[in-house]
N, C-alpha and C positions, 0 to 999 in steps of 0.2 A: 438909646437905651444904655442903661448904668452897667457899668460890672457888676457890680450885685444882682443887678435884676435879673441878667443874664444867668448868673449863677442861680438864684431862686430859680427862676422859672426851669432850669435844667433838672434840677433836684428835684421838682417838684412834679417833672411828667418822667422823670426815672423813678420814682417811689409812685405813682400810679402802675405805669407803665410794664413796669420789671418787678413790680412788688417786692421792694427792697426796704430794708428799714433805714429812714433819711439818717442814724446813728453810725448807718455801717460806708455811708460816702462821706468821704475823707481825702483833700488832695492827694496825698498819695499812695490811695487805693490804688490793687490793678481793677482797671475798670470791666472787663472781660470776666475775671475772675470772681469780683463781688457781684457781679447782676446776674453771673452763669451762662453767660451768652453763647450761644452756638450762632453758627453762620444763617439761618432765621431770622435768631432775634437781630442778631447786628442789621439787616435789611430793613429790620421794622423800626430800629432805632434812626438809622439814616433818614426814613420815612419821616419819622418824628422830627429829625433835628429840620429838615427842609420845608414842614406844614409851619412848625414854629417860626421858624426865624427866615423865611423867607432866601433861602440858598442852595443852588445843588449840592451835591458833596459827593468829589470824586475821589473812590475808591483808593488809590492812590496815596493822596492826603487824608487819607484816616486810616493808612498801614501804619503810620507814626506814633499812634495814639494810643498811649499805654496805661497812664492813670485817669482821673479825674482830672487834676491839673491840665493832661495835657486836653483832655477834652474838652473843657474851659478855654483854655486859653486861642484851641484850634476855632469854636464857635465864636470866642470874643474876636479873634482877628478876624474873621468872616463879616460877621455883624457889623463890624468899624468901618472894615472896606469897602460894605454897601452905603455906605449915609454920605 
C-alpha cells in the first residue's frame, strides 16, 4: 500500500469516524485536539487503526503521537514493516 493511500484511507474513517471536517486535518494539527478525543474515543480509534490496517498498537507507541504527521507516519511505519 502507497503513502497516499494510507493517508486517504486515515482521513477518510477519521472524518466518518470522529465527524471532523476532512478541511480541519492538516499534518500539523494536534491530532487529540482537532477530533476532541477523550481517553474513549483514543480506544475506539486504536480499534480502528488495528481493523484497518491489520496491526496491534501498543499504548506505548502512540504516547508519541501528537499531530497527524505523526499519526501518519506512525501507521505508515507499521504498515511497511508488515509487507
Amino acid at each position: 500500500m502507497q503513502n497516499e493511500e494510507i493517508i486517504s484511507k486515515i482521513n477518510e474513517f477519521l472524518v466518518e469516524e470522529f465527524e471532523v471536517e476532512e478541511d480541519q486535518i492538516v499534518p500539523d494539527a494536534n491530532l487529540m485536539e482537532t477530533l476532541e478525543l477523550d481517553s474513549l474515543d483514543l480506544v475506539d480509534l486504536v480499534v480502528i487503526i488495528e481493523k484497518n490496517f491489520g496491526f496491534k498498537v501498543k499504548g506505548e507507541e502512540f504516547a508519541d503521537i501528537k499531530t497527524f504527521q505523526n499519526f501518519y507516519d506512525y501507521v505508515i511505519n507499521r504498515v511497511n514493516k508488515g509487507q
